[in-house]
Every structure is written in structure tokens, then in C-alpha cells.
PDB file with one MODEL, atoms N, CA, C and O in Angstrom:
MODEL        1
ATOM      1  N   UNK A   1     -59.226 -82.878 -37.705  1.00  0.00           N
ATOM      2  CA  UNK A   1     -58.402 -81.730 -38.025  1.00  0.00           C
ATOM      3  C   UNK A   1     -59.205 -80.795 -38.935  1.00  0.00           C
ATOM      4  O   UNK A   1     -59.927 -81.211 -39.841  1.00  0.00           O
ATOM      5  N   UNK A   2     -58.995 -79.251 -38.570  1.00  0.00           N
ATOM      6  CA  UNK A   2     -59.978 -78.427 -39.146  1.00  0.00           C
ATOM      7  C   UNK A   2     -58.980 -77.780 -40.661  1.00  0.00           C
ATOM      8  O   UNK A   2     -57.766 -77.658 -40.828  1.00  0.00           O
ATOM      9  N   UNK A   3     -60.038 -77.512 -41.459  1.00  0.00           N
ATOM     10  CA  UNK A   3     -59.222 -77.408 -42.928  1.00  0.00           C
ATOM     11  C   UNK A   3     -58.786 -75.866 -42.602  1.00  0.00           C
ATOM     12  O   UNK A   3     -59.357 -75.081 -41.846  1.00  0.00           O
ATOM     13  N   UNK A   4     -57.423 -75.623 -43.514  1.00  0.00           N
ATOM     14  CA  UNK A   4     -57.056 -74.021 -43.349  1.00  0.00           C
ATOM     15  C   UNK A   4     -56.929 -73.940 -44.981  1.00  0.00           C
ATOM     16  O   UNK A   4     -56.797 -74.842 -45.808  1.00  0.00           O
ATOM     17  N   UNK A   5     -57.052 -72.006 -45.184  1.00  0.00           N
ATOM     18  CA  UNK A   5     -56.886 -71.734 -46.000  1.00  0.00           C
ATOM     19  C   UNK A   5     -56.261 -70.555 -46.032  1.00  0.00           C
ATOM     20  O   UNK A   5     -57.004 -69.579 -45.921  1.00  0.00           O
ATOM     21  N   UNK A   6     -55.065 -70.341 -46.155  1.00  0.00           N
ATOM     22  CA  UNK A   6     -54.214 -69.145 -45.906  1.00  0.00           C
ATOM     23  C   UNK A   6     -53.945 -68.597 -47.192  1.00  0.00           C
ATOM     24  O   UNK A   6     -54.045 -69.388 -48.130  1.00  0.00           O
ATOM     25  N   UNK A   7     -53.596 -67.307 -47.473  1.00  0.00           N
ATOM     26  CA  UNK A   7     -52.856 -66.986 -49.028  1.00  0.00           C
ATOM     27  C   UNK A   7     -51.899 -65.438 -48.622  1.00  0.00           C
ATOM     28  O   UNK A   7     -52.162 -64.754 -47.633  1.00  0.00           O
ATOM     29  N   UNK A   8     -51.160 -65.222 -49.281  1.00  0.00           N
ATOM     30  CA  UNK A   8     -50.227 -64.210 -49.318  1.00  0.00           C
ATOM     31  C   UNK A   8     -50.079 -63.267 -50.818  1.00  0.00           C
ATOM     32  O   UNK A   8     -49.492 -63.735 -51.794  1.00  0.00           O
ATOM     33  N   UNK A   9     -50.697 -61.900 -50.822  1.00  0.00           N
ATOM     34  CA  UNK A   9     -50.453 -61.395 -52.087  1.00  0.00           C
ATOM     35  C   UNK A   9     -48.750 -60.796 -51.886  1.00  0.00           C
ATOM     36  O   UNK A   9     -48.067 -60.382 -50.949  1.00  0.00           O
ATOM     37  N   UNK A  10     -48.539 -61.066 -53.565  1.00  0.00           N
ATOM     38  CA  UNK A  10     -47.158 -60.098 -53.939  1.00  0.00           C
ATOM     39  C   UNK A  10     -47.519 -59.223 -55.110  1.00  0.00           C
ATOM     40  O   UNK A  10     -48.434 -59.410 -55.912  1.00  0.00           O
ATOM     41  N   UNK A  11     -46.871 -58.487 -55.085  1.00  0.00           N
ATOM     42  CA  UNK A  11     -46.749 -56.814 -56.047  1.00  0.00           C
ATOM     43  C   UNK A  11     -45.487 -57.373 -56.493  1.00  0.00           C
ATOM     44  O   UNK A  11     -44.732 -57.825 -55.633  1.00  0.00           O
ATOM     45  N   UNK A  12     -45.123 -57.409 -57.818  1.00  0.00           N
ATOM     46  CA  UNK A  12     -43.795 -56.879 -58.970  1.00  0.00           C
ATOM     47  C   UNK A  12     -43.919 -55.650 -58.925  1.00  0.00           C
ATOM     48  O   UNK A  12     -45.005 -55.077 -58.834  1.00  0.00           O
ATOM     49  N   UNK A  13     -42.903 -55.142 -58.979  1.00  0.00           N
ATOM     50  CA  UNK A  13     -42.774 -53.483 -58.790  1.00  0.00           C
ATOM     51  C   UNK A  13     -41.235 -52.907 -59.810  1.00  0.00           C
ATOM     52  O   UNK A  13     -40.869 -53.513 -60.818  1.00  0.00           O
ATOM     53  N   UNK A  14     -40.892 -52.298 -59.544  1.00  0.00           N
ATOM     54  CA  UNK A  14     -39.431 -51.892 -60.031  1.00  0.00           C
ATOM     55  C   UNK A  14     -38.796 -51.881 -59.263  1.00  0.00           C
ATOM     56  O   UNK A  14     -37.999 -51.020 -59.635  1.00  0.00           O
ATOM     57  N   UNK A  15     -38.328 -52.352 -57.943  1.00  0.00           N
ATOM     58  CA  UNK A  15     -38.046 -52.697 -56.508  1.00  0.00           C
ATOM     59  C   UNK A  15     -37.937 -54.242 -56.566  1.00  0.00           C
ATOM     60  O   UNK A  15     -37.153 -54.727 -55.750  1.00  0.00           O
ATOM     61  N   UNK A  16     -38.600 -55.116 -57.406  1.00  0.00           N
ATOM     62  CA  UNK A  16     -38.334 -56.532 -56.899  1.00  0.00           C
ATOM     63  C   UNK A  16     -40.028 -56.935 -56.584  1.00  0.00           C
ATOM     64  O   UNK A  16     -40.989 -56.414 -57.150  1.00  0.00           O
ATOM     65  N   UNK A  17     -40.071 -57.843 -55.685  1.00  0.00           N
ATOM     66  CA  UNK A  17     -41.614 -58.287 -55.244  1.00  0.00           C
ATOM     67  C   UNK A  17     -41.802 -57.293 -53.530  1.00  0.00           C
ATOM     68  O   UNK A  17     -40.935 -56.883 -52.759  1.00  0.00           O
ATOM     69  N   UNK A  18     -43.341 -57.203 -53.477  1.00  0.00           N
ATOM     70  CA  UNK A  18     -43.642 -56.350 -52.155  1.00  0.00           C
ATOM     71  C   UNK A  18     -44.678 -57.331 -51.981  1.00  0.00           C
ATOM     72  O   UNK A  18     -45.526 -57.810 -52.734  1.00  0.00           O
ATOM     73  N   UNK A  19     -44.398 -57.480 -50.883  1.00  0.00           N
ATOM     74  CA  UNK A  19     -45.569 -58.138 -49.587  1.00  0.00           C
ATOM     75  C   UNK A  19     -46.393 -57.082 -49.645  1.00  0.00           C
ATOM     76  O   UNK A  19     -46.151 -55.883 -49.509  1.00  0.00           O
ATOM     77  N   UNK A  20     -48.122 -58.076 -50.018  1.00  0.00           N
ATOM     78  CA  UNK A  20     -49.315 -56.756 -49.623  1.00  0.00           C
ATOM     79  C   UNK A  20     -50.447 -57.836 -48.819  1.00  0.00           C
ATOM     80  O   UNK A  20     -49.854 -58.372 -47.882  1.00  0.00           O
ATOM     81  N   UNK A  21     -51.438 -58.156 -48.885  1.00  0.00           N
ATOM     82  CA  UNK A  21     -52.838 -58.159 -47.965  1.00  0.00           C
ATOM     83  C   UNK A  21     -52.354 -59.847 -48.066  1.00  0.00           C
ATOM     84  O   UNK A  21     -51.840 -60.438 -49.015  1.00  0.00           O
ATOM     85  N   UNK A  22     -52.673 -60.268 -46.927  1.00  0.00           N
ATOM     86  CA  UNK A  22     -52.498 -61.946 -46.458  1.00  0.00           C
ATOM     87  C   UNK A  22     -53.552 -62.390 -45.489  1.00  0.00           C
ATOM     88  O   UNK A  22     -54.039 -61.691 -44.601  1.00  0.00           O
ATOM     89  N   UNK A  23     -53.815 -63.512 -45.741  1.00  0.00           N
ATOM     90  CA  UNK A  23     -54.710 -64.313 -44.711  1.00  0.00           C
ATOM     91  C   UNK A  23     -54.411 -65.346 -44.380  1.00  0.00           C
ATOM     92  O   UNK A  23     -53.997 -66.208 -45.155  1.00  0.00           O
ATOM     93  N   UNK A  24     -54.584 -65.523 -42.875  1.00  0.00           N
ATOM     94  CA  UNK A  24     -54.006 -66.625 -42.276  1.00  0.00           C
ATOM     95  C   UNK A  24     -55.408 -66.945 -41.452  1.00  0.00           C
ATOM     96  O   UNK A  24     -56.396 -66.213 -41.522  1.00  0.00           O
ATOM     97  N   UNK A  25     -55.335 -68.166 -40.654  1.00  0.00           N
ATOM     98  CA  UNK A  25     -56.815 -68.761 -40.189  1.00  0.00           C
ATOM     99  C   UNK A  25     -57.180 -67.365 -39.118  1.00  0.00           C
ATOM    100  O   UNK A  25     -58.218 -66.715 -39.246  1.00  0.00           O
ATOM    101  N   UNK A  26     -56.450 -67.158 -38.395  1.00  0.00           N
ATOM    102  CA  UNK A  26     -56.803 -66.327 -37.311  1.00  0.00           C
ATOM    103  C   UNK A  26     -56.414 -64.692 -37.887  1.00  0.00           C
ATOM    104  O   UNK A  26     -55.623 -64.209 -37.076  1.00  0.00           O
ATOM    105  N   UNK A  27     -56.638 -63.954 -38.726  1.00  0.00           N
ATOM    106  CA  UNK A  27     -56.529 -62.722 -39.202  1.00  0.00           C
ATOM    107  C   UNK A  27     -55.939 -62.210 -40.664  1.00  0.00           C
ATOM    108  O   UNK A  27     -55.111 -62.801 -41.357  1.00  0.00           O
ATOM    109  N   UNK A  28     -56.524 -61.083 -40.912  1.00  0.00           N
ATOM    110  CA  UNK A  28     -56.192 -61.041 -42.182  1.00  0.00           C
ATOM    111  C   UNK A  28     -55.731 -59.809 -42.278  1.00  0.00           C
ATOM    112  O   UNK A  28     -56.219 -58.943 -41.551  1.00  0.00           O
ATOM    113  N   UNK A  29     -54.986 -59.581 -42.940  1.00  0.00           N
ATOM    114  CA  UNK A  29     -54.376 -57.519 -43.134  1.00  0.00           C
ATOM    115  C   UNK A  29     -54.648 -57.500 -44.770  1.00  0.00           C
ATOM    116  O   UNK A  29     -54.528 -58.388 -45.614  1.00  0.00           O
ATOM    117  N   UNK A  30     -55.085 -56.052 -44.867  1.00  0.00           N
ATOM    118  CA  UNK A  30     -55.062 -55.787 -46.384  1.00  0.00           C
ATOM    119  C   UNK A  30     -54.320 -54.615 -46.192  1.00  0.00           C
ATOM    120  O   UNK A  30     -54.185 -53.842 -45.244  1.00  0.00           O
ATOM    121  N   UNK A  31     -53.845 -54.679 -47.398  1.00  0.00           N
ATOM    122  CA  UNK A  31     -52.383 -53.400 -47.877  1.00  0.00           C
ATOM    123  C   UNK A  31     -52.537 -52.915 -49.318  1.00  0.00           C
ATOM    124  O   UNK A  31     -52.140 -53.569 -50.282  1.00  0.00           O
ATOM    125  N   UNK A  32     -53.219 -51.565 -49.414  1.00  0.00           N
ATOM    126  CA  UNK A  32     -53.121 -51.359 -50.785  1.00  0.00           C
ATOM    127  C   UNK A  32     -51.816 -51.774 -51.718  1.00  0.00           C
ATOM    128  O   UNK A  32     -50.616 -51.711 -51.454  1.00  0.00           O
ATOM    129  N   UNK A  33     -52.346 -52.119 -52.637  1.00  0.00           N
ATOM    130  CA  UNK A  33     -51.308 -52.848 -53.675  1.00  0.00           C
ATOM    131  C   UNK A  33     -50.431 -50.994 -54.134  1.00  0.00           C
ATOM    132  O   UNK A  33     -50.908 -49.868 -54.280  1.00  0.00           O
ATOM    133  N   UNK A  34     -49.021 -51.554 -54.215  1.00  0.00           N
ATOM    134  CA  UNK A  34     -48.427 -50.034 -54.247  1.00  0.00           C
ATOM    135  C   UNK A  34     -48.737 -49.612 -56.195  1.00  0.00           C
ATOM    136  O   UNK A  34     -48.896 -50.412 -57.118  1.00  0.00           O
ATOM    137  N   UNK A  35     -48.726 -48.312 -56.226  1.00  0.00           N
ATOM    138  CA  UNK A  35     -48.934 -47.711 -57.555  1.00  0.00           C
ATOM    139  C   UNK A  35     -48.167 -48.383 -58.649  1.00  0.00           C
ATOM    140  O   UNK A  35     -48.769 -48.848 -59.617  1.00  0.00           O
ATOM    141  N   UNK A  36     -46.513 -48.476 -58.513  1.00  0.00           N
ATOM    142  CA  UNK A  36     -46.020 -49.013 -59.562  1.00  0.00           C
ATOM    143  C   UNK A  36     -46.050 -50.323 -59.839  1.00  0.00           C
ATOM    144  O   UNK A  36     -45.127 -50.667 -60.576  1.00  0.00           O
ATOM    145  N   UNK A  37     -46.960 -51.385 -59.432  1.00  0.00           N
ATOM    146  CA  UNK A  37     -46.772 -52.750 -60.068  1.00  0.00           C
ATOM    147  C   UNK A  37     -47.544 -52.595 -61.238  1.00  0.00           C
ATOM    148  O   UNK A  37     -48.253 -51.823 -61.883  1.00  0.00           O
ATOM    149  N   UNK A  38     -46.853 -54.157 -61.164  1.00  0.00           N
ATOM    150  CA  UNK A  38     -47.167 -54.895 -62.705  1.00  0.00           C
ATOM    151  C   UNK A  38     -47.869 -55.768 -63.389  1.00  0.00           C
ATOM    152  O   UNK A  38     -48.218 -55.882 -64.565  1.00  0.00           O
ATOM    153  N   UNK A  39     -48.068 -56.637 -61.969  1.00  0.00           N
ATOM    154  CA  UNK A  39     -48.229 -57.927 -61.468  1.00  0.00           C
ATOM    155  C   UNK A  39     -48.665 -58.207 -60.036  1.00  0.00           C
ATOM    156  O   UNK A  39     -47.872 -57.882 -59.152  1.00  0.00           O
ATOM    157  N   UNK A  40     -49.669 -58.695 -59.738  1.00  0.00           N
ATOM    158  CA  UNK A  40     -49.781 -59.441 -58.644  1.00  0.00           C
ATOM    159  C   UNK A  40     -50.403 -60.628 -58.546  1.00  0.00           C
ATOM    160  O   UNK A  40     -51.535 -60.773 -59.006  1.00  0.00           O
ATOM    161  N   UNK A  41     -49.655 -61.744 -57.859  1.00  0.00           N
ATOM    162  CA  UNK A  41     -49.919 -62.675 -57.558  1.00  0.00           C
ATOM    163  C   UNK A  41     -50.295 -63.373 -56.119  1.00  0.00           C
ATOM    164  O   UNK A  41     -49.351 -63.445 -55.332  1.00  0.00           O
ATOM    165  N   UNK A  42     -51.418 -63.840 -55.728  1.00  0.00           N
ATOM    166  CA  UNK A  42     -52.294 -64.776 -54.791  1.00  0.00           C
ATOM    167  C   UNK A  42     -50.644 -65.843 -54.175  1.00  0.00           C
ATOM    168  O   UNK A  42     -49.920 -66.149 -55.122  1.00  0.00           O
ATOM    169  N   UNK A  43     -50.359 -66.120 -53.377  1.00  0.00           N
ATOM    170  CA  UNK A  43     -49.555 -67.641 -53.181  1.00  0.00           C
ATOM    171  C   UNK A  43     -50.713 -68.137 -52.241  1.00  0.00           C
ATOM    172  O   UNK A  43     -51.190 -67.524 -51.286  1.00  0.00           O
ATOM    173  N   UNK A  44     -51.019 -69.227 -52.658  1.00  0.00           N
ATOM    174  CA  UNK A  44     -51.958 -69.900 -51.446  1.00  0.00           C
ATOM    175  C   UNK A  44     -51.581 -71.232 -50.596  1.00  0.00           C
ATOM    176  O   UNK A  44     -50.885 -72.103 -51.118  1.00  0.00           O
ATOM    177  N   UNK A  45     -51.930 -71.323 -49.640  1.00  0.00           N
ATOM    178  CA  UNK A  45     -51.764 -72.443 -48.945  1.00  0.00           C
ATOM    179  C   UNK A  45     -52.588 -73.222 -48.139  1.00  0.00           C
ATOM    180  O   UNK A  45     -52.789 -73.086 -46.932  1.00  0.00           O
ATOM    181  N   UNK A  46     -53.202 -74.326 -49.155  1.00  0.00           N
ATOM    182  CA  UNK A  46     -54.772 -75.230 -48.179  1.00  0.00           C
ATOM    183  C   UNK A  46     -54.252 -76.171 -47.782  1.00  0.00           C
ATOM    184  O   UNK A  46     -53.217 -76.632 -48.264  1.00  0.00           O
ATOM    185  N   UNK A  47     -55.015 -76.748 -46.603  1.00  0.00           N
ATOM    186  CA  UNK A  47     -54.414 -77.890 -45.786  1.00  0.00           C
ATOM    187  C   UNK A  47     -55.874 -78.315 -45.360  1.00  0.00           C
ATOM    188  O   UNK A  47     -56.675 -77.480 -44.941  1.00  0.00           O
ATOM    189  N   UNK A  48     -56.150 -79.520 -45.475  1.00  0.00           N
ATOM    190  CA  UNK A  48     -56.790 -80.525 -44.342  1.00  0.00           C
ATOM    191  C   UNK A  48     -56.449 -81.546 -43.975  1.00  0.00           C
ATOM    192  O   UNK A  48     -55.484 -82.116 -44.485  1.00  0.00           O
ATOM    193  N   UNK A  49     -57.093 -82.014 -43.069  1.00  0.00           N
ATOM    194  CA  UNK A  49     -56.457 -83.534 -42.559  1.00  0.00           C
ATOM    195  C   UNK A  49     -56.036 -84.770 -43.406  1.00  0.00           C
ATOM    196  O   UNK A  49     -55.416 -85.740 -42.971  1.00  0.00           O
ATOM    197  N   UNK A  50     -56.473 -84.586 -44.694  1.00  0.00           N
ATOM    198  CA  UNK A  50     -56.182 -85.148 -45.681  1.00  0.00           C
ATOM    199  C   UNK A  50     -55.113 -84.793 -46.984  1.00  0.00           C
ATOM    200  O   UNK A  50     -54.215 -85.492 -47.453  1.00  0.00           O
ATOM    201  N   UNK A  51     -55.492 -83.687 -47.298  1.00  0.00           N
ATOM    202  CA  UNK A  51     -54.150 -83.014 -47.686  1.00  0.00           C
ATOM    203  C   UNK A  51     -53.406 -81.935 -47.939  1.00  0.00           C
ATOM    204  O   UNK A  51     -53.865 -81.014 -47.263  1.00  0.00           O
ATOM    205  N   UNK A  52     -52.366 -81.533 -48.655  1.00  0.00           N
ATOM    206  CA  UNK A  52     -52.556 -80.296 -49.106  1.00  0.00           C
ATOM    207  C   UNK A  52     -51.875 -79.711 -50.330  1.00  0.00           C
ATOM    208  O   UNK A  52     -51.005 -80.329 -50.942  1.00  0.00           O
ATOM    209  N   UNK A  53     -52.280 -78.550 -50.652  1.00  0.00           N
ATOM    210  CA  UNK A  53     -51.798 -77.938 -51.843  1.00  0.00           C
ATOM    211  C   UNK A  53     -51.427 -76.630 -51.232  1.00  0.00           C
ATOM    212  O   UNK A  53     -51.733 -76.060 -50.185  1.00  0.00           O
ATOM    213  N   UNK A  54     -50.491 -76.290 -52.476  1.00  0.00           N
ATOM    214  CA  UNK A  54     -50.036 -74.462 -52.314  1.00  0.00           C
ATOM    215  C   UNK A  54     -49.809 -74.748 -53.994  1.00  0.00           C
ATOM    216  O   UNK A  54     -49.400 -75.638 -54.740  1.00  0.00           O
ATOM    217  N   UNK A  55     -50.386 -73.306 -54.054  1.00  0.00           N
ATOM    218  CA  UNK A  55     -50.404 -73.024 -55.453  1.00  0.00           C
ATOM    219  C   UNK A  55     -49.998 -71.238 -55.276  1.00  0.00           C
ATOM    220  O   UNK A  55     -49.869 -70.536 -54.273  1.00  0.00           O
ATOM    221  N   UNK A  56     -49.836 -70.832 -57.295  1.00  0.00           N
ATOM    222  CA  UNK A  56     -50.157 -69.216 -57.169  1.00  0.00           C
ATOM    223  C   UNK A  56     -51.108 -68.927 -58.016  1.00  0.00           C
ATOM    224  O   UNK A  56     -51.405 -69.824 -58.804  1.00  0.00           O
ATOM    225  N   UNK A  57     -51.648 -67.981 -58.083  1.00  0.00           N
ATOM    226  CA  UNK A  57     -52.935 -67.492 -58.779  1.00  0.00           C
ATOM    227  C   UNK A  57     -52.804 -66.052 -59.309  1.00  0.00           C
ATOM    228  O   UNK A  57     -52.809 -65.161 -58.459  1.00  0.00           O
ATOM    229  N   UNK A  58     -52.702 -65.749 -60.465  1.00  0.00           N
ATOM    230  CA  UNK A  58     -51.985 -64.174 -61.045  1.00  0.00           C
ATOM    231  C   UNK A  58     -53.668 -63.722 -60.706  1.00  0.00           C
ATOM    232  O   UNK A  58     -54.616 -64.297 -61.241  1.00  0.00           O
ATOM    233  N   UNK A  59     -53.814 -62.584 -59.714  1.00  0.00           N
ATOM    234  CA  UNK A  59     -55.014 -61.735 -59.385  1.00  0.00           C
ATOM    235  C   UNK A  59     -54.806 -60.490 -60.540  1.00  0.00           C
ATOM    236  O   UNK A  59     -55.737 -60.469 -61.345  1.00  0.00           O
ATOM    237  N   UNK A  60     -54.127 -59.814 -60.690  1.00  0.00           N
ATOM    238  CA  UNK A  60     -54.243 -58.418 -61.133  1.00  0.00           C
ATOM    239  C   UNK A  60     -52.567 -58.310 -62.659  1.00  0.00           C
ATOM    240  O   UNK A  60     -51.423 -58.381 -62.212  1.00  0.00           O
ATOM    241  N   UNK A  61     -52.706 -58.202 -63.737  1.00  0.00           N
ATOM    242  CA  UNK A  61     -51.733 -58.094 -64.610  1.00  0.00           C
ATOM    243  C   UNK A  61     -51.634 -56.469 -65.558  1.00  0.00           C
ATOM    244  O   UNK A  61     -52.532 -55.890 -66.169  1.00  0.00           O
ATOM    245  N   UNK A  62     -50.780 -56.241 -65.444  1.00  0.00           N
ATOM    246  CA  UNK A  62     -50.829 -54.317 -66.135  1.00  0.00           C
ATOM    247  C   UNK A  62     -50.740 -54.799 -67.765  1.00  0.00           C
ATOM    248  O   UNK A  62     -50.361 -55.960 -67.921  1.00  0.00           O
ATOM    249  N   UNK A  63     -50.988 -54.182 -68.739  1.00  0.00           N
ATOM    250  CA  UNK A  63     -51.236 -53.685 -70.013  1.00  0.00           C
ATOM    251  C   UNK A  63     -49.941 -54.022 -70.477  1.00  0.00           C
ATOM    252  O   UNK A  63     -49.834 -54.737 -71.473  1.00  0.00           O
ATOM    253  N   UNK A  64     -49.114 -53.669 -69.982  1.00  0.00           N
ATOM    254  CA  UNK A  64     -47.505 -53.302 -69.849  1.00  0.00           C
ATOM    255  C   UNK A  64     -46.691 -54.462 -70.135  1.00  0.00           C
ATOM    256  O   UNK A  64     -45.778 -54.560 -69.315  1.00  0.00           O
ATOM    257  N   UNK A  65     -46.697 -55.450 -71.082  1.00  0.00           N
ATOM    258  CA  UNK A  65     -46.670 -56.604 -70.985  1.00  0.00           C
ATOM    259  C   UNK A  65     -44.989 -56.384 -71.237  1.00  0.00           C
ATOM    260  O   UNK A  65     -44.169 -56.824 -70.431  1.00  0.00           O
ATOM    261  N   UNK A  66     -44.769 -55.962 -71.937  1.00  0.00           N
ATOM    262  CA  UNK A  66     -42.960 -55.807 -72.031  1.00  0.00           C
ATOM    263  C   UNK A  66     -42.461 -55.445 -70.592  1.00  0.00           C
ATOM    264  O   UNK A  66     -41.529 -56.171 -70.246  1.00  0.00           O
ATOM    265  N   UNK A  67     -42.918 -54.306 -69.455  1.00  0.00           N
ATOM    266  CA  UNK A  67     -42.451 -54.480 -68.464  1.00  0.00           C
ATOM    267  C   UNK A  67     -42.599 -55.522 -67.582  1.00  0.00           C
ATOM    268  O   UNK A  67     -41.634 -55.832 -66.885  1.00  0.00           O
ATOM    269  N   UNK A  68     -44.106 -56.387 -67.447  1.00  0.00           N
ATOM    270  CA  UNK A  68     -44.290 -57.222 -66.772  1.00  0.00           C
ATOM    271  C   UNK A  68     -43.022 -58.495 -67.126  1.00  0.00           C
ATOM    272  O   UNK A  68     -42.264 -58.972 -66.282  1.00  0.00           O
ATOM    273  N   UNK A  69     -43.053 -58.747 -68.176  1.00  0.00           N
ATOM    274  CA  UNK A  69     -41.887 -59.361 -68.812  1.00  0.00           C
ATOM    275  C   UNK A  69     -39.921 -59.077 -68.323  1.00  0.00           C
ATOM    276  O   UNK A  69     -39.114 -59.920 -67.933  1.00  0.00           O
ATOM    277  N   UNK A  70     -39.762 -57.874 -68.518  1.00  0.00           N
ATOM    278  CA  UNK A  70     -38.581 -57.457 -67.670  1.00  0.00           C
ATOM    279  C   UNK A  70     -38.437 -57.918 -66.424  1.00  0.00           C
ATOM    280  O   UNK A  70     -37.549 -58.630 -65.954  1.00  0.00           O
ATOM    281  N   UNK A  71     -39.579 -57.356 -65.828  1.00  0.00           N
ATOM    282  CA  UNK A  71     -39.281 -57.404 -63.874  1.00  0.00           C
ATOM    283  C   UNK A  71     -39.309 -59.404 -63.654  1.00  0.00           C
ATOM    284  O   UNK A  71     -38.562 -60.094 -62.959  1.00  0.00           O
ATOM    285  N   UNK A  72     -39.878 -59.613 -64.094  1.00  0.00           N
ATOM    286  CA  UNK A  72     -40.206 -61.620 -64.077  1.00  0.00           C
ATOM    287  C   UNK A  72     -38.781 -61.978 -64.278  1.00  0.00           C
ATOM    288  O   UNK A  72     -38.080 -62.448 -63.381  1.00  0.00           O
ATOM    289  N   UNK A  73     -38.346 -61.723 -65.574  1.00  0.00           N
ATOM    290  CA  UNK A  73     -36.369 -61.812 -65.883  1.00  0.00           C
ATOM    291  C   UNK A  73     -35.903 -61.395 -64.842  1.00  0.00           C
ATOM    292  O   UNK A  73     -35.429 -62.345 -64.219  1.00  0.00           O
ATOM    293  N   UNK A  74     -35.748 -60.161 -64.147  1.00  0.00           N
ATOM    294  CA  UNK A  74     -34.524 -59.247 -63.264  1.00  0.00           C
ATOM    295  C   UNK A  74     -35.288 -60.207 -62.401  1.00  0.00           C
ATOM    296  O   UNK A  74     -34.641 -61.233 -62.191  1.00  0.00           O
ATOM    297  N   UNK A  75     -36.802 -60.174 -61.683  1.00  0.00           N
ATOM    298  CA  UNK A  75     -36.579 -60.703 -60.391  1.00  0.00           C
ATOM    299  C   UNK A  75     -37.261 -62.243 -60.002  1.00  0.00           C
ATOM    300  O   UNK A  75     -37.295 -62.530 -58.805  1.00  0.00           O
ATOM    301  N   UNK A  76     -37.742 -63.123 -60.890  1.00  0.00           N
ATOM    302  CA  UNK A  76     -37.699 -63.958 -60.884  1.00  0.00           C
ATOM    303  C   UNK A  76     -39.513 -64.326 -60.812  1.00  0.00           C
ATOM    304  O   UNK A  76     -40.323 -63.671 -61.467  1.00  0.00           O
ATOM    305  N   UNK A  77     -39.825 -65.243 -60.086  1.00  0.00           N
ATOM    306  CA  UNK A  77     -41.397 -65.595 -60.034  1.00  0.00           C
ATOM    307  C   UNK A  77     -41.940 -65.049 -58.766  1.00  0.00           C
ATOM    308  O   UNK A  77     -41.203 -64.321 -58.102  1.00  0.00           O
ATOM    309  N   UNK A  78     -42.954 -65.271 -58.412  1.00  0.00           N
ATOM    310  CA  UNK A  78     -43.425 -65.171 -56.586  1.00  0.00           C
ATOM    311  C   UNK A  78     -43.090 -65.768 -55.881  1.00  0.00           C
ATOM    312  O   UNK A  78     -42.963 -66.990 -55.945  1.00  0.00           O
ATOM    313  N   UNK A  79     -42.753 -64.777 -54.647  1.00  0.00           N
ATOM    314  CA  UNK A  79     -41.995 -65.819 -53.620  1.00  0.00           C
ATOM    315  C   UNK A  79     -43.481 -67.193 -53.176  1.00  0.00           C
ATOM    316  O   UNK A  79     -44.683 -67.145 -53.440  1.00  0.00           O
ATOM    317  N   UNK A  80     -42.818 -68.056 -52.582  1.00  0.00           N
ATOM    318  CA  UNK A  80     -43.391 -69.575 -52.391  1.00  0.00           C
ATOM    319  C   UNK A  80     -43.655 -69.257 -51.145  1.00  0.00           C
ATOM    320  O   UNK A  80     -43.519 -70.276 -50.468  1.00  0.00           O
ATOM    321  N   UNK A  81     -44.013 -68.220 -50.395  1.00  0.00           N
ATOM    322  CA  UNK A  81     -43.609 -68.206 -48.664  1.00  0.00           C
ATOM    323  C   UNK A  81     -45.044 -67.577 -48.601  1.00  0.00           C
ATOM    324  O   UNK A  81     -45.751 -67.239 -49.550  1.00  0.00           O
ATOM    325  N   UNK A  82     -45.334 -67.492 -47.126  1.00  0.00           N
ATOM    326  CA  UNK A  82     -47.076 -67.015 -46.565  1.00  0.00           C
ATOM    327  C   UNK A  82     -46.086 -65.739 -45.968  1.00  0.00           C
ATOM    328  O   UNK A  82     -46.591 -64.810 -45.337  1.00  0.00           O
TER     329      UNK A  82
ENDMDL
END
């Protein structure tokens, strides 16, 4: 069995979380990250025949730490999904 390594970025925004650039074994899309976040976070998902993990990985954090703080309260963590 061949190992995969997929991941899914999210944007915090003032909107909630936004789906941006993802990779899956067979293709990848990138999506500029939109202007108003706050936060973005990596969700990843590795697999080999042996085992696997999903984790998240904070890529990009704004200055803004009181808003980053708000939007986390109103909308919670990163979604867990590819």
C-alpha cells in the first residue's frame, strides 16, 4: 500500500472558517487566502499501510491577537474534514 499525504487549508475570517488551497494524492488547487483572515490553519491527513495520523498545523497567524481570539470563541477550531 502506497503512503498518502493529503492536507486542507482553512481561513478564520469574520464569516466563520473558508476553505482555501488542498491537496489530495491525485491534485492540488491553490486559493488565495481571502484578505480578512486571521488565522490559517493546515488540517492534514497521512496514511500508510501501517498507519495513520491527521493532525492541524497553524501556517499563517495576524498581529491581531484579540481578534484572532474572538473569531476561535464565535466560531470554534478548524474544521477536522479534507
Amino acid at each position: 500500500m502506497s503512503a498518502s499525504y493529503e492536507w486542507t487549508e482553512w481561513h478564520l475570517t469574520p464569516d466563520g472558517w473558508i476553505r482555501g488551497s488542498e491537496k489530495t494524492d491525485f491534485d492540488r488547487t491553490i486559493v488565495d487566502p481571502p484578505g480578512q483572515r486571521v488565522l490559517t490553519v493546515r488540517f492534514i491527513d497521512e496514511n500508510s499501510g501501517y498507519s495513520a495520523h491527521q493532525s492541524h498545523r497553524e501556517e499563517w497567524r495576524s498581529s491581531d491577537e484579540a481578534a484572532v481570539q474572538a473569531f476561535l470563541e464565535r466560531f470554534g477550531p478548524a474544521p477536522a474534514a479534507l
